[in-house]
ZAVO-339717 format. One line per 5 residues: number of its first residue (from 1); their letters; for each residue x, y, z of C-alpha. Coordinates in Angstrom, 1 decimal. Example, Ala and Ser with C-alpha at 12.3 -4.5 7.8 and 13.67 -1.06 7.14 Angstrom:
BEGIN
1 = AS = 12.3/-4.5/7.8  13.7/-1.1/7.1
***
This chain:
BEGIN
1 = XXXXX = 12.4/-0.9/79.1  15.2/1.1/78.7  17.7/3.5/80.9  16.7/6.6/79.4  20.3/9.2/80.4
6 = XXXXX = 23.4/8.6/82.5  26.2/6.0/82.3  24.0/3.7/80.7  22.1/5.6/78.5  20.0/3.8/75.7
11 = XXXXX = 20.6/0.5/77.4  17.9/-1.9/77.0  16.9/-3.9/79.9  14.7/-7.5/79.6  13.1/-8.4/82.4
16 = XXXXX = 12.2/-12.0/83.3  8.4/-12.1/81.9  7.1/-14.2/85.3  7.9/-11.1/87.2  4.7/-9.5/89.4
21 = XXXXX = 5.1/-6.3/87.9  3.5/-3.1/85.5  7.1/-1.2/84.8  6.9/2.5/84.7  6.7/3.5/81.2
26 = XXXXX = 9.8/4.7/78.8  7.2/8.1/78.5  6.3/8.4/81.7  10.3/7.4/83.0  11.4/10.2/80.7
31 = XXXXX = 8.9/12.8/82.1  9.5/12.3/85.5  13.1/12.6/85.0  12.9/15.8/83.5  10.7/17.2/86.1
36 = XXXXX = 13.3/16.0/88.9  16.2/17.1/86.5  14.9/20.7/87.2  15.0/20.1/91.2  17.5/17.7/92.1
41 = XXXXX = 21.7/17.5/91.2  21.2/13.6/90.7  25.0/13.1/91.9  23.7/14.3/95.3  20.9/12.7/96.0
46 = XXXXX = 19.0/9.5/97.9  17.1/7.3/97.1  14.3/4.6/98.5  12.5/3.2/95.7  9.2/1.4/97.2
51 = XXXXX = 7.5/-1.8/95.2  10.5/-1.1/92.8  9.5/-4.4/90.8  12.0/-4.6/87.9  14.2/-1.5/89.3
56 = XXXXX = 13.4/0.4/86.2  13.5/3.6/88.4  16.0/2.2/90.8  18.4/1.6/87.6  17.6/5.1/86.0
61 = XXXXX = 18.8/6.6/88.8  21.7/5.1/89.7  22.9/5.3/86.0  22.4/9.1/86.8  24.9/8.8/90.1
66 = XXXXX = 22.8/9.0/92.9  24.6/8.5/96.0  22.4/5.9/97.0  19.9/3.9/95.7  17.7/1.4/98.2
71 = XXXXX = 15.0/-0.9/96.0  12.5/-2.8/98.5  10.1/-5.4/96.7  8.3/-7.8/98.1  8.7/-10.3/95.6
76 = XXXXX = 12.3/-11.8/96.1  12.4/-12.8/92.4  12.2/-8.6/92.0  14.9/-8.4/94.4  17.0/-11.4/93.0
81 = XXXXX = 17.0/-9.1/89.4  17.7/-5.7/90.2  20.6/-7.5/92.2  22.1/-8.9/88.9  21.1/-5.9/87.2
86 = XXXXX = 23.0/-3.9/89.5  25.9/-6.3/89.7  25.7/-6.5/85.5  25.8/-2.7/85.5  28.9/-2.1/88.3
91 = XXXXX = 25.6/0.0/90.3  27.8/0.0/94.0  25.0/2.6/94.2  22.2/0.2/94.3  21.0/-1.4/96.9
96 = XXXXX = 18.1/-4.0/96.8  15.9/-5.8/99.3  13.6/-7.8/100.4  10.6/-6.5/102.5  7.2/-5.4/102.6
101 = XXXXX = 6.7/-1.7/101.8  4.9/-0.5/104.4  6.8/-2.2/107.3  9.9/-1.1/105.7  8.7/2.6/106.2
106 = XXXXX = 7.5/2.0/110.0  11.2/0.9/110.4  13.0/3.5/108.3  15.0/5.8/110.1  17.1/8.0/108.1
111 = XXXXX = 15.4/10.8/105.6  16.5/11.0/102.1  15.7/13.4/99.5  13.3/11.3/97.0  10.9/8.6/97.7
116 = XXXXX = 9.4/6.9/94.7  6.5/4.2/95.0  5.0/2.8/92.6  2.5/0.0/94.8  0.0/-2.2/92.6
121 = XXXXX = -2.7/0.0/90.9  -5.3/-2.4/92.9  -3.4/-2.4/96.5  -5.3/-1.3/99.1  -4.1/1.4/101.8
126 = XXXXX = -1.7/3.4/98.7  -3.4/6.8/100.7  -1.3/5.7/103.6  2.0/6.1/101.9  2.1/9.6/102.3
131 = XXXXX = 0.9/9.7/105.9  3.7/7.1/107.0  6.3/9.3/105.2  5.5/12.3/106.8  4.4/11.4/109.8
136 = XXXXX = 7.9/9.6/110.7  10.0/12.5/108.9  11.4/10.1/106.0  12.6/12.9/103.5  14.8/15.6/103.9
141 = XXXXX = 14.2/19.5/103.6  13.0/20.1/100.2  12.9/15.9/99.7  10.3/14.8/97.3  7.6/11.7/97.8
146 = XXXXX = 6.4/10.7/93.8  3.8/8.0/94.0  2.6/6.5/90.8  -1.1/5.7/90.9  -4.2/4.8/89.1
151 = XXXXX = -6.0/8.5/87.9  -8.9/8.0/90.3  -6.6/8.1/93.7  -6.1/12.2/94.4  -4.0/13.7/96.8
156 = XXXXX = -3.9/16.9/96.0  -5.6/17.4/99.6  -3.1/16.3/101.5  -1.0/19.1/103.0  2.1/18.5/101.7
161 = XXXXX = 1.0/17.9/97.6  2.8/19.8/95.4  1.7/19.0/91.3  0.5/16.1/89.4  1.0/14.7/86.1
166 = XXXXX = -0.1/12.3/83.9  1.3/10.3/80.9  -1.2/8.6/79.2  -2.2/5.7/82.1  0.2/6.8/84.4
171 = XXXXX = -0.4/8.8/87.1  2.4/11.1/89.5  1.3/12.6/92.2  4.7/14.8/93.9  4.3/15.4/97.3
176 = XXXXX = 7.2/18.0/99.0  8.9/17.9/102.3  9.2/21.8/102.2  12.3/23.8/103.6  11.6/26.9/105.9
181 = XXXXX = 11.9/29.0/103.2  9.1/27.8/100.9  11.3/26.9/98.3  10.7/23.4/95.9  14.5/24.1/94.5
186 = X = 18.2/22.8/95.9
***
């Protein structure tokens, strides 16, 4: 995996192979990036990267400035190496920790503006993610919720869905925290 833009652009990342994890393709990375490049000033924004695994997203964005960047895993080997990443890479932008996702966002408190989660293709209860989000007011005005999923989840009936893409095997549905005035765009 690579960092695709930023700081650390075109810098190559090797995760430890006995990691738990499916890492977010360079394609798929770039996309997504692209799409939020058109929404978001990266400089301004936070982040709370759920099941981050090797903290490929969590490290693409905080090459790209964000203001704050909070990996939770599980998996404390996870957290033990987007730690050294983030150390390796001066990140004081990146945060990582130890916890399980879901509990995490029953405990939550503040709203930021994206939420990225990227939970195990096979996990069950991923159609909860959304509902705990929303329900507990975890994004800001205009904040974004991306989950990565296998194609045969859909939520484009949930209230709140906005688009979805796919890259090859990977699947983003975008979900929106809309402002009053209807608008997607800061």
């Amino acid at each position: 995996m690579r960092i695709i833009c930023g700081r650390n652009k075109g810098r190559h990342i090797k995760a430890p192979d006995n990691l738990p994890v499916r890492p977010t393709t360079d394609m798929a990375k770039e996309s997504l990036f692209n799409i939020l490049n058109n929404y978001f000033y990266f400089e301004a924004v936070t982040v709370i990267d759920l099941f981050a695994g090797t903290g490929n997203i969590s490290l693409e964005f905080a090459s790209r400035d964000a203001v704050s960047v909070l990996a939770v895993d599980i998996h404390q080997p996870c957290v033990n190496f987007i730690k050294k990443m983030a150390g390796e890479l001066k990140y004081l932008n990146l945060t990582a920790i130890k916890a399980d996702a879901f509990q995490f966002l029953e405990h939550q408190k503040l709203p930021v503006d994206i939420i990225f989660a990227d939970p195990p293709y096979d996990m069950e209860g991923i159609e909860k993610i959304p509902q705990l989000v929303f329900e507990r007011n975890l994004l800001k005005p205009d904040g974004w919720l991306i989950i990565e999923h296998k194609k045969e989840i859909d939520f484009s009936s949930h209230p709140k869905f906005y688009q979805h893409r796919h890259y090859g095997r990977v699947n983003f549905s975008f979900l929106v925290n809309m402002s009053e005035t209807g608008e997607t765009e800061q």
